[in-house]
PyMOL Python script that loads the backbone (N, CA, C, O; Angstrom):
from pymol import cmd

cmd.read_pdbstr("""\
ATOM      1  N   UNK A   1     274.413 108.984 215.602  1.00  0.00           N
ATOM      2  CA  UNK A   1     274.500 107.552 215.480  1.00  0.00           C
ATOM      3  C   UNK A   1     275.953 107.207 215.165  1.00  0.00           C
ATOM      4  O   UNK A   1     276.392 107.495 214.051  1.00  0.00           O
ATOM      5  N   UNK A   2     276.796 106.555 216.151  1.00  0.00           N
ATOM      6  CA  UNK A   2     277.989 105.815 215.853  1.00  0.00           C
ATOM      7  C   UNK A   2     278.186 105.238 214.478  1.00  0.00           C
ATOM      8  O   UNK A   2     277.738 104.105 214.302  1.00  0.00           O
ATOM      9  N   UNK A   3     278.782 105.837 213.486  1.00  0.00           N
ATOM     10  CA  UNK A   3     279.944 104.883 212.322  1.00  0.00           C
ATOM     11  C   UNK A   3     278.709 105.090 211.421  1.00  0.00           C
ATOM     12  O   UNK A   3     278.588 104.280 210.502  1.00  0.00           O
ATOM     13  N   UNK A   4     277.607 106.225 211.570  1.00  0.00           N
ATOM     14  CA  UNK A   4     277.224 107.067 210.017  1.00  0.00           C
ATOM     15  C   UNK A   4     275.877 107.181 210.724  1.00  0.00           C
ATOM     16  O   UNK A   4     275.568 106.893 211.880  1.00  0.00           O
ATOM     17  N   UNK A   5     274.916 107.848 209.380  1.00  0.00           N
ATOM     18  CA  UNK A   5     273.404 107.856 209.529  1.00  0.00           C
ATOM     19  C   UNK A   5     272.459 108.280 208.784  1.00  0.00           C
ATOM     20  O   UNK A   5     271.636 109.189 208.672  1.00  0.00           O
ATOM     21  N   UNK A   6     273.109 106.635 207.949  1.00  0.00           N
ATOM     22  CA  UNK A   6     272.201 106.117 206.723  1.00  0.00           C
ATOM     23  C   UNK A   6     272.073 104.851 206.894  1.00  0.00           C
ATOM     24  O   UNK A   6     273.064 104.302 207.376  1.00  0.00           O
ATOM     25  N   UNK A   7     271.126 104.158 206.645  1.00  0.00           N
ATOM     26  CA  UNK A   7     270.308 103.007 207.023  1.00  0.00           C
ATOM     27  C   UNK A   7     270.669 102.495 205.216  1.00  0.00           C
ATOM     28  O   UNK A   7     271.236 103.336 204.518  1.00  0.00           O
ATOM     29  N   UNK A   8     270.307 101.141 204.596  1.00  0.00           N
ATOM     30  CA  UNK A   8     270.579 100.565 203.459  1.00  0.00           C
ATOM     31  C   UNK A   8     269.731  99.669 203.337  1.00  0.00           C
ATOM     32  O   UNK A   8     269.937  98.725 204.100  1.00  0.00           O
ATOM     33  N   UNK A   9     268.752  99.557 202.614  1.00  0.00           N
ATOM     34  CA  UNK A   9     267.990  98.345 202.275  1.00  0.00           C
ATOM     35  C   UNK A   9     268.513  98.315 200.795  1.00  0.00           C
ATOM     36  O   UNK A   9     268.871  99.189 200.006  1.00  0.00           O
ATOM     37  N   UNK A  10     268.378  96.549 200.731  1.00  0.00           N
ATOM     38  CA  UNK A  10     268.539  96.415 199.244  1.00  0.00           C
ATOM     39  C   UNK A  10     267.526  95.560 198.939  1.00  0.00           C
ATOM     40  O   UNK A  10     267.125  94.893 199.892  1.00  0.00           O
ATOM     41  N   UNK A  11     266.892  95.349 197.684  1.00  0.00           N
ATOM     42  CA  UNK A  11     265.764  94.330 197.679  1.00  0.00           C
ATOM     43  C   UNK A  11     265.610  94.841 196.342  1.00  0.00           C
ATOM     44  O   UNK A  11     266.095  95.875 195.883  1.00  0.00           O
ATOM     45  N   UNK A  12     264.607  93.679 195.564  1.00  0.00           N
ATOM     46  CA  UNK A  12     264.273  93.939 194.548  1.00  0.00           C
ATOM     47  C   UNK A  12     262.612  94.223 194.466  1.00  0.00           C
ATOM     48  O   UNK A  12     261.723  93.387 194.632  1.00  0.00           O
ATOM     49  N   UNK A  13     262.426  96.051 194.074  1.00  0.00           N
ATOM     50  CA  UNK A  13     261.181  96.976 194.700  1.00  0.00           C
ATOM     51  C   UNK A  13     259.790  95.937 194.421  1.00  0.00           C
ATOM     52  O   UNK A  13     258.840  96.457 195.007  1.00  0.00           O
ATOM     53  N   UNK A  14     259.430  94.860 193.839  1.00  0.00           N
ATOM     54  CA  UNK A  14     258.703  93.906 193.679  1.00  0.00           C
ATOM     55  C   UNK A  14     258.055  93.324 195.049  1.00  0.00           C
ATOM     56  O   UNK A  14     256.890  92.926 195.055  1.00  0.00           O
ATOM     57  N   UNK A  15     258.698  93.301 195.966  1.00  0.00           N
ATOM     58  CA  UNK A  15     259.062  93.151 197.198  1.00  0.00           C
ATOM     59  C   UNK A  15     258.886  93.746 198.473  1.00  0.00           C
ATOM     60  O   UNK A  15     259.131  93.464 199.646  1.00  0.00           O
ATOM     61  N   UNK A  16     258.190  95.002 197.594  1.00  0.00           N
ATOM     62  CA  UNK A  16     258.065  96.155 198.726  1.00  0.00           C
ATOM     63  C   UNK A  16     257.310  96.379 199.784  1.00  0.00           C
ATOM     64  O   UNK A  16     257.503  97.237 200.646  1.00  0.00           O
ATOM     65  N   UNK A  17     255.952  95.166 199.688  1.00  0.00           N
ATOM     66  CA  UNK A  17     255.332  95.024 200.718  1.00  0.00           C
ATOM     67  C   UNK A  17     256.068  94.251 201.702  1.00  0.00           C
ATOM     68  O   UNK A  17     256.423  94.546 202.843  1.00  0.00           O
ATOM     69  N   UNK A  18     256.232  93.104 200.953  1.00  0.00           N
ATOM     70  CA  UNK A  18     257.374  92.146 202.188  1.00  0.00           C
ATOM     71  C   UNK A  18     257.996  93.015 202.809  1.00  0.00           C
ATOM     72  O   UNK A  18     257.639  92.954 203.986  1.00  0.00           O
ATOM     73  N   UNK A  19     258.935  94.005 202.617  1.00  0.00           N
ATOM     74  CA  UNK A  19     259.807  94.378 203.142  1.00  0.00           C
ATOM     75  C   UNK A  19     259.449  95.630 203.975  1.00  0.00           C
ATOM     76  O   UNK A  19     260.356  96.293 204.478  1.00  0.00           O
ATOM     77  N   UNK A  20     257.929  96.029 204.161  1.00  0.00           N
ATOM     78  CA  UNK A  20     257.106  96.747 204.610  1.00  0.00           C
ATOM     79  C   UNK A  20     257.993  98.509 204.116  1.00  0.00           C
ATOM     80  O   UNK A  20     258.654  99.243 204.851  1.00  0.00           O
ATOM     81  N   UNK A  21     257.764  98.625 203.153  1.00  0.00           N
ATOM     82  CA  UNK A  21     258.253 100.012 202.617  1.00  0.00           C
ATOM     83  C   UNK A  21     257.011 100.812 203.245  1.00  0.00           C
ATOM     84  O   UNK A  21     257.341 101.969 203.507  1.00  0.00           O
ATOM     85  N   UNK A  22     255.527 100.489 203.593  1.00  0.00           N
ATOM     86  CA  UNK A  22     255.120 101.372 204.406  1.00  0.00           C
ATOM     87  C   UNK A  22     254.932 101.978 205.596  1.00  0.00           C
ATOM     88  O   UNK A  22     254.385 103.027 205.935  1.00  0.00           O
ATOM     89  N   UNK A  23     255.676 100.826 206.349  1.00  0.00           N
ATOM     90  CA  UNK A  23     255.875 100.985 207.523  1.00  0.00           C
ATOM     91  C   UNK A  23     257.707 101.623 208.071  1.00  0.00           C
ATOM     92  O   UNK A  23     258.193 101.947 209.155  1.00  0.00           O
ATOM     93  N   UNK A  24     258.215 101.551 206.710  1.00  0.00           N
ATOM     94  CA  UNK A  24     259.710 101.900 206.780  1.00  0.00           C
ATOM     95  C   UNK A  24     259.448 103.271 206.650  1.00  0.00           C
ATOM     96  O   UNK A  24     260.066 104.040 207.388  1.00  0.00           O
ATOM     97  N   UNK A  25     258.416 103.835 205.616  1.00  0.00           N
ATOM     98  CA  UNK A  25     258.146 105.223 205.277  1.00  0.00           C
ATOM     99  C   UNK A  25     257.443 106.121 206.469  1.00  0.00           C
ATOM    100  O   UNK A  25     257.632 107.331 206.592  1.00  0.00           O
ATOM    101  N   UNK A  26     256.654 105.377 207.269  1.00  0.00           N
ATOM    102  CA  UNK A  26     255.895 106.250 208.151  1.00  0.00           C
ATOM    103  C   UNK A  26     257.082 106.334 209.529  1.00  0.00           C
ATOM    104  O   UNK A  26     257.201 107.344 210.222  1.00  0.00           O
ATOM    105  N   UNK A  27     257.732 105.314 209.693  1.00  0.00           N
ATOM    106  CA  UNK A  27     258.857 105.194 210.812  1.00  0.00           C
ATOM    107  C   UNK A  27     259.965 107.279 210.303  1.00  0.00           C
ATOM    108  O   UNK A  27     259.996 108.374 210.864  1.00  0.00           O
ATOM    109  N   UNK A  28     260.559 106.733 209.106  1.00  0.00           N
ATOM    110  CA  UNK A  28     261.404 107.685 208.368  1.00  0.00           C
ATOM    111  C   UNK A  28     260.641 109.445 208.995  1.00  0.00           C
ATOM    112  O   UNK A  28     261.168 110.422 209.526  1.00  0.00           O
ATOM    113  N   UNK A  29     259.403 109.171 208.637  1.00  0.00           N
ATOM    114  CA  UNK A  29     258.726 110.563 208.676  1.00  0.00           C
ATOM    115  C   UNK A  29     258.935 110.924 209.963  1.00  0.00           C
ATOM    116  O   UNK A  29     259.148 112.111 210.209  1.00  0.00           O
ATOM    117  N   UNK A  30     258.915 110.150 210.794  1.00  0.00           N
ATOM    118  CA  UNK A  30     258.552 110.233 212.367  1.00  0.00           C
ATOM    119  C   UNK A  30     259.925 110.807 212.975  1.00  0.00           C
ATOM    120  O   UNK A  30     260.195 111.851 213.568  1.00  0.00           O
ATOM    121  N   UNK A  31     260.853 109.438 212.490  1.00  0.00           N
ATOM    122  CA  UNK A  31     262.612 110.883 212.766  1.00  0.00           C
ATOM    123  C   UNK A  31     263.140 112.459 212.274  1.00  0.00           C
ATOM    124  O   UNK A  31     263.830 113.386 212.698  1.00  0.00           O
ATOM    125  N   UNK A  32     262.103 111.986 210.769  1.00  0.00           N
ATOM    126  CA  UNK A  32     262.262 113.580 209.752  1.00  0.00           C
ATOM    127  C   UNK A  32     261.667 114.775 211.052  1.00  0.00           C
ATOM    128  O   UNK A  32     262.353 115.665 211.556  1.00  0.00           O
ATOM    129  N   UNK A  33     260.398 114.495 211.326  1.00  0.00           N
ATOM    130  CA  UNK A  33     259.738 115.487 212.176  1.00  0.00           C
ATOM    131  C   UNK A  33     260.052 115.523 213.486  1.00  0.00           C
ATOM    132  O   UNK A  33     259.547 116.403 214.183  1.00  0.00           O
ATOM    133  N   UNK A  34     261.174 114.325 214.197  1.00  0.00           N
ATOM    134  CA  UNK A  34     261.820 114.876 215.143  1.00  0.00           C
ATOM    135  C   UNK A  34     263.198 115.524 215.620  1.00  0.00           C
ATOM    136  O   UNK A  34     263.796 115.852 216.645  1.00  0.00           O
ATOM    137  N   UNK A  35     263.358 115.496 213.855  1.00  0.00           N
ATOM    138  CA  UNK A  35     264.630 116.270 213.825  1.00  0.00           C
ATOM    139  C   UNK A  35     266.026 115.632 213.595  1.00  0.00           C
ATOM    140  O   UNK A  35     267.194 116.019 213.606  1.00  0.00           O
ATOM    141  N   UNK A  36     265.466 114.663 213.418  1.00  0.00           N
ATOM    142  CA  UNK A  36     266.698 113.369 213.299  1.00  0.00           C
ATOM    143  C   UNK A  36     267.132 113.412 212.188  1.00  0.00           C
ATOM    144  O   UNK A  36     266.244 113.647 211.369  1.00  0.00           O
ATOM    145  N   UNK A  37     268.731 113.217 211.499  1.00  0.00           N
ATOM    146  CA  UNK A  37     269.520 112.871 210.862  1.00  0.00           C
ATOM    147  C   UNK A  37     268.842 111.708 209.835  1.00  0.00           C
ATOM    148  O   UNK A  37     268.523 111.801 208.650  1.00  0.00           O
ATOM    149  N   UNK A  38     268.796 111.100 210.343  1.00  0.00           N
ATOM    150  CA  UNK A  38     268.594 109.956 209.454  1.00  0.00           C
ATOM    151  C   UNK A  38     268.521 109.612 208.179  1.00  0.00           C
ATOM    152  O   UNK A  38     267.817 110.340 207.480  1.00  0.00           O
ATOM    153  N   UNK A  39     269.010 108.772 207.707  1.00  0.00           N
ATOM    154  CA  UNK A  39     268.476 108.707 205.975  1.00  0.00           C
ATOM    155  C   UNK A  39     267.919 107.130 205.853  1.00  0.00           C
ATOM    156  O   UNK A  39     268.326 106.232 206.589  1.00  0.00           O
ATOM    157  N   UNK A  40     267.187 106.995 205.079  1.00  0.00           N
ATOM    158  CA  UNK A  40     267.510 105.338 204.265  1.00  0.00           C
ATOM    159  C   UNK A  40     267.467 105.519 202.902  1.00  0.00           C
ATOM    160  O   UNK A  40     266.835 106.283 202.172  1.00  0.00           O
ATOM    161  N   UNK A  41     268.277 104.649 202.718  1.00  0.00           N
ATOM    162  CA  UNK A  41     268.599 104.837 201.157  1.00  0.00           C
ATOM    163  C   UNK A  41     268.251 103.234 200.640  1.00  0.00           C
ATOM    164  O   UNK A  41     268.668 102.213 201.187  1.00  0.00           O
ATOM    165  N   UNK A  42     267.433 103.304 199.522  1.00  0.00           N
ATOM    166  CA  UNK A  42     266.981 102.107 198.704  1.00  0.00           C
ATOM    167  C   UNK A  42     267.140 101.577 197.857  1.00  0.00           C
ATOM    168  O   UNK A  42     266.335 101.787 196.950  1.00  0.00           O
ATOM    169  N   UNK A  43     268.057 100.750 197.651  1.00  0.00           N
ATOM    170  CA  UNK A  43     268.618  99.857 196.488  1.00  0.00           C
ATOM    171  C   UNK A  43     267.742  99.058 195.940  1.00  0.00           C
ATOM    172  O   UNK A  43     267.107  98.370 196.740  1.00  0.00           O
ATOM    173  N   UNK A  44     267.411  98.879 194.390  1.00  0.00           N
ATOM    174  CA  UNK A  44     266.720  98.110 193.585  1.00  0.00           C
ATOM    175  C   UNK A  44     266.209  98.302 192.459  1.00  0.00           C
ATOM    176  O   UNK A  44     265.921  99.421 192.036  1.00  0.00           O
ATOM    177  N   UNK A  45     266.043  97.278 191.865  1.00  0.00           N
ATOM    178  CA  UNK A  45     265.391  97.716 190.410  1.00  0.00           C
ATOM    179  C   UNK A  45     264.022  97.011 190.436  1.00  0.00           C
ATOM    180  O   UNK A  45     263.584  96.337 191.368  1.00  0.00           O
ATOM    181  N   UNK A  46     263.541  97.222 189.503  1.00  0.00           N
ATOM    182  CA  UNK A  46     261.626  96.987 189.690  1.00  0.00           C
ATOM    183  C   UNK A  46     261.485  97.315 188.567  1.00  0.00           C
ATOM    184  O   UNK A  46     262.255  98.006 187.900  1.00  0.00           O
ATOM    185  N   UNK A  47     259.805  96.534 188.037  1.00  0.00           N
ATOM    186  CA  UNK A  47     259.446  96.746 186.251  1.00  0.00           C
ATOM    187  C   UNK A  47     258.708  98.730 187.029  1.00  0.00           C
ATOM    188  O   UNK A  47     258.559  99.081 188.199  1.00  0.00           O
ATOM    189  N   UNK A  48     258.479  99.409 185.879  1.00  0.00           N
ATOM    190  CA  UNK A  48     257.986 100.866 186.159  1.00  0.00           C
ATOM    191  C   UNK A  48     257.133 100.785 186.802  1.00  0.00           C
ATOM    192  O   UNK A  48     256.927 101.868 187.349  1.00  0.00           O
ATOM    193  N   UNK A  49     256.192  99.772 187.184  1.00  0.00           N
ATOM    194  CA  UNK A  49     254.941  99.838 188.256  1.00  0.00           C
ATOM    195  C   UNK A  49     255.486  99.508 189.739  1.00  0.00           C
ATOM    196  O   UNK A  49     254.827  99.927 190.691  1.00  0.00           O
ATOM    197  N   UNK A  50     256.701  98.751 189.973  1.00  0.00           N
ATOM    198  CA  UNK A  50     257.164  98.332 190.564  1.00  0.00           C
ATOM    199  C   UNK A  50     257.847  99.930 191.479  1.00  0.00           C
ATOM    200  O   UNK A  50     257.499 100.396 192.563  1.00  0.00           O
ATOM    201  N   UNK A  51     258.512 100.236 190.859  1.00  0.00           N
ATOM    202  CA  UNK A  51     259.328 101.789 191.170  1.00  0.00           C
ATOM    203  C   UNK A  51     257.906 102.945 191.202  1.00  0.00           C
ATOM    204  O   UNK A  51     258.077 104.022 191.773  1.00  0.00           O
ATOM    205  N   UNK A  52     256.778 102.688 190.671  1.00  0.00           N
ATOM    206  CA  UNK A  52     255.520 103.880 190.497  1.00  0.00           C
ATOM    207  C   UNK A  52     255.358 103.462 192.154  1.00  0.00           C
ATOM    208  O   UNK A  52     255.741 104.275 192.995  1.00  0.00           O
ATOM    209  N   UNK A  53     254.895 102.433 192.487  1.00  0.00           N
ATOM    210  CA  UNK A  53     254.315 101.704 193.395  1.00  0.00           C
ATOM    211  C   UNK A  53     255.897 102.344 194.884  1.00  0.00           C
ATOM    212  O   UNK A  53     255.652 103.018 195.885  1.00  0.00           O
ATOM    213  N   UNK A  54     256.289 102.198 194.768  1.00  0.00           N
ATOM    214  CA  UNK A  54     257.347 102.953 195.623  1.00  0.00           C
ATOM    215  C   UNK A  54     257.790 104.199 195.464  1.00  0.00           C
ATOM    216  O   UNK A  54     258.080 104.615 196.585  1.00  0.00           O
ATOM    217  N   UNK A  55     257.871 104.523 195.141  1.00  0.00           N
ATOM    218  CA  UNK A  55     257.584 106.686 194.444  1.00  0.00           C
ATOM    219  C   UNK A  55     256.830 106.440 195.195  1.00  0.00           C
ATOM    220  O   UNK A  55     257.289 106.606 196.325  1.00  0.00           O
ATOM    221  N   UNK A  56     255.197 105.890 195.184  1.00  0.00           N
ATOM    222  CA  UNK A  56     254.073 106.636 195.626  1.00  0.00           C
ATOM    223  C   UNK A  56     253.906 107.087 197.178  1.00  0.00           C
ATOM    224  O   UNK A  56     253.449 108.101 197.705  1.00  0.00           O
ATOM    225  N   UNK A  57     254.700 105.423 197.870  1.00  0.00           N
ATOM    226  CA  UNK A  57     254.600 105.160 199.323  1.00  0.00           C
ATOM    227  C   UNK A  57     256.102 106.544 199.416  1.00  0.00           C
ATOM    228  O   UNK A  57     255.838 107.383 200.276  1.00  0.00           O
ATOM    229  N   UNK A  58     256.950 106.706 198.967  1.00  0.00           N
ATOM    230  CA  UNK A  58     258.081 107.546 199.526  1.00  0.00           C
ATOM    231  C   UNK A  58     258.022 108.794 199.831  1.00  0.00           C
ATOM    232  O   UNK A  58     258.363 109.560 200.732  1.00  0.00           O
ATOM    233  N   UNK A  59     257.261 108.791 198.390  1.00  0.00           N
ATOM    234  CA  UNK A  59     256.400 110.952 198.205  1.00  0.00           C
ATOM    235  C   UNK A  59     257.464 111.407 198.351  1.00  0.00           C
ATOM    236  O   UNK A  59     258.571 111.010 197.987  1.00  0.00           O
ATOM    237  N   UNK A  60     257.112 112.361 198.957  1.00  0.00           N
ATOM    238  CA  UNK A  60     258.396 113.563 199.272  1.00  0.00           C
ATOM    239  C   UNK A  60     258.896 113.412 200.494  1.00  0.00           C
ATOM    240  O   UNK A  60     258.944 114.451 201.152  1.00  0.00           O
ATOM    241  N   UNK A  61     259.381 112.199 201.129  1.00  0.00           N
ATOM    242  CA  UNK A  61     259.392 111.894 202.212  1.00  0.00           C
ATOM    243  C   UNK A  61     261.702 112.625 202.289  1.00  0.00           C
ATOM    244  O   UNK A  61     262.610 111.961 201.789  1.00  0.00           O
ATOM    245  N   UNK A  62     261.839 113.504 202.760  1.00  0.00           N
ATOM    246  CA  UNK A  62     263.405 114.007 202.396  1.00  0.00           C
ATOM    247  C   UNK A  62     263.982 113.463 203.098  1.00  0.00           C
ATOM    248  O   UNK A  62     264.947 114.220 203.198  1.00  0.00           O
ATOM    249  N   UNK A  63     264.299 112.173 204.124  1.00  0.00           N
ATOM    250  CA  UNK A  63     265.251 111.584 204.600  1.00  0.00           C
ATOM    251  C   UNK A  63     265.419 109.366 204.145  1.00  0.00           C
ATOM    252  O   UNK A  63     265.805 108.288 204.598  1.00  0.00           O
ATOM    253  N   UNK A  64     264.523 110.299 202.513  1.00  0.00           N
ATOM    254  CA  UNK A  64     264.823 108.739 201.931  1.00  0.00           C
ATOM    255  C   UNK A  64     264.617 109.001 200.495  1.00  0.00           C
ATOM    256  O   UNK A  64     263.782 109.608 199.826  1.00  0.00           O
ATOM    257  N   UNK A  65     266.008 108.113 200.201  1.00  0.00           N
ATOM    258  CA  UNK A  65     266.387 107.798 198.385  1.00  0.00           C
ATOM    259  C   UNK A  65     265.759 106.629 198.043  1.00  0.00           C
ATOM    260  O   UNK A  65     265.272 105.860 198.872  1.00  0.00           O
ATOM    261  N   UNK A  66     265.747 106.428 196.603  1.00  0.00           N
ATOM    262  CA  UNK A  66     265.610 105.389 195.802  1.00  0.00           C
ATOM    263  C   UNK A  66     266.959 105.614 195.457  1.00  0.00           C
ATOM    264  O   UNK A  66     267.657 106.623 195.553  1.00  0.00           O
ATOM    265  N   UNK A  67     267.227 104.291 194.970  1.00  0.00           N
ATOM    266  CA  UNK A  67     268.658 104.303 194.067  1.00  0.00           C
ATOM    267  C   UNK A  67     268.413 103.205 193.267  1.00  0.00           C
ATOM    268  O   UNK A  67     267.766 102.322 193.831  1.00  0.00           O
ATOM    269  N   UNK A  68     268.840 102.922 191.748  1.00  0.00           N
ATOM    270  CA  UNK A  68     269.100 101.638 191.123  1.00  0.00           C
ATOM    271  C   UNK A  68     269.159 102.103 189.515  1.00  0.00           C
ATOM    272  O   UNK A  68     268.991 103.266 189.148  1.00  0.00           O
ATOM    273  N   UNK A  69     269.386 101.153 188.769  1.00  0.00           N
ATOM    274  CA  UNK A  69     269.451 101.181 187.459  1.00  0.00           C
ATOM    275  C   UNK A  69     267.729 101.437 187.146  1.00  0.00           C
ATOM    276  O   UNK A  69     266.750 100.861 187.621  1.00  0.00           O
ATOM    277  N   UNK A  70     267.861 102.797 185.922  1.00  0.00           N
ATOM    278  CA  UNK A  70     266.352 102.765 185.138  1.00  0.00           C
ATOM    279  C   UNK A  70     265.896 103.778 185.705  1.00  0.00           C
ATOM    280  O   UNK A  70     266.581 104.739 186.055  1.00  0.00           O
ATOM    281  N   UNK A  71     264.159 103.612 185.917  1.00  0.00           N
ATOM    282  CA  UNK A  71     263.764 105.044 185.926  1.00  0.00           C
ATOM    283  C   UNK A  71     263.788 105.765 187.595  1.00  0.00           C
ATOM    284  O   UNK A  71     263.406 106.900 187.880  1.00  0.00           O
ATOM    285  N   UNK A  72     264.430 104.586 188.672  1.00  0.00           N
ATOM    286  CA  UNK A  72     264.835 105.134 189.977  1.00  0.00           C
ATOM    287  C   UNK A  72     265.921 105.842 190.301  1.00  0.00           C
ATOM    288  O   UNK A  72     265.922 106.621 191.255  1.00  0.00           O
ATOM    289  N   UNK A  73     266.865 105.653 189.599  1.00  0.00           N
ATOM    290  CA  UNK A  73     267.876 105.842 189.293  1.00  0.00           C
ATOM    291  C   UNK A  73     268.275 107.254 189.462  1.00  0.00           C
ATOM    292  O   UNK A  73     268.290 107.850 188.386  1.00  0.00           O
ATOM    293  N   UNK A  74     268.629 108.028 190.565  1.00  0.00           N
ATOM    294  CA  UNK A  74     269.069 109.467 190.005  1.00  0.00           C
ATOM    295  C   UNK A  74     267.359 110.435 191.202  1.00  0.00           C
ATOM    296  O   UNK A  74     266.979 111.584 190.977  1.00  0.00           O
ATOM    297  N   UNK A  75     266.924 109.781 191.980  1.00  0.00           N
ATOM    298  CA  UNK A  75     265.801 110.205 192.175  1.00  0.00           C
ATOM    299  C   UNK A  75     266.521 110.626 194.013  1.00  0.00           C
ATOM    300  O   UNK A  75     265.959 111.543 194.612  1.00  0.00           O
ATOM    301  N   UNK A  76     267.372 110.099 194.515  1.00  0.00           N
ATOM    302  CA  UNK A  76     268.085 110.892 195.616  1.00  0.00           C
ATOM    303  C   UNK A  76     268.958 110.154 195.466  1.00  0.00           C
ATOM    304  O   UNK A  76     268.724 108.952 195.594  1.00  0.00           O
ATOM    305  N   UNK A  77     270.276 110.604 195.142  1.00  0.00           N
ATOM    306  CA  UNK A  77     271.429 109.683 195.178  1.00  0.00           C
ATOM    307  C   UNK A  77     271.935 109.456 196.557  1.00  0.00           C
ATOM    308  O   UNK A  77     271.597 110.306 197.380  1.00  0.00           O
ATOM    309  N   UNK A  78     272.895 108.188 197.090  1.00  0.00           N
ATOM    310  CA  UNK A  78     273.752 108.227 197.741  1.00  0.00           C
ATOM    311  C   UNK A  78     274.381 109.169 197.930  1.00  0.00           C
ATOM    312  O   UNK A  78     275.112 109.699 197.092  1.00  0.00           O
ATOM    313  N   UNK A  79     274.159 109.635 199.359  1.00  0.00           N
ATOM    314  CA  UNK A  79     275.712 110.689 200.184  1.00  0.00           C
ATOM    315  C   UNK A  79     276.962 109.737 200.393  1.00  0.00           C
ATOM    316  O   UNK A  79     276.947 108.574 200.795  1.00  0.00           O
ATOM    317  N   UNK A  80     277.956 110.448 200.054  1.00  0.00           N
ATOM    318  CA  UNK A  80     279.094 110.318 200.238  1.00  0.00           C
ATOM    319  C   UNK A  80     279.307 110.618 201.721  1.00  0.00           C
ATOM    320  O   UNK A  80     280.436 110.556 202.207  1.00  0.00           O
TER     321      UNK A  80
END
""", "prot")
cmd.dss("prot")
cmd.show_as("cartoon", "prot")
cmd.util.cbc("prot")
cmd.orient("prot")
C-alpha cells in the first residue's frame, strides 16, 4: 500500500457500534488470513466496559491495536 499500512480510527470506544468495530474486526481478519500487511490501529478512551466491550470484539485479532489513555493503553502500541 502506497505512503504506509496502517489504517487510524479515532473515536471515543462508546461509539463502537456506530463505528462498526465489528465489521472493521471481521474485514481485519480477512486481510490477516490473506496475508496482508495491514494494521488498524485504534485511538480512544472509553469508561472499562467501554474498552471490555472492544477487547472482546478485537480478541486476538494481530493486525489490530487499541491505543489510548487507561486500561487500553499499552495493549498494541503504535509502529513507528
Amino acid at each position: 500500500m502506497p505512503g504506509g499500512d496502517t489504517l487510524i480510527s479515532v473515536f471515543h470506544l462508546r461509539n463502537y457500534k456506530t463505528k462498526n468495530l465489528a465489521g472493521l474486526t471481521r474485514a481485519m481478519r480477512a486481510l490477516a488470513a490473506g496475508g496482508e500487511g495491514t494494521m488498524l490501529q485504534i485511538i480512544g478512551v472509553g469508561s472499562p466496559s467501554d474498552i471490555a466491550a472492544c477487547q472482546a470484539l478485537v480478541g486476538t485479532a494481530p493486525n489490530i491495536g487499541l491505543a489510548g489513555p487507561g486500561p487500553a493503553a499499552g495493549k498494541k502500541p503504535l509502529r513507528s
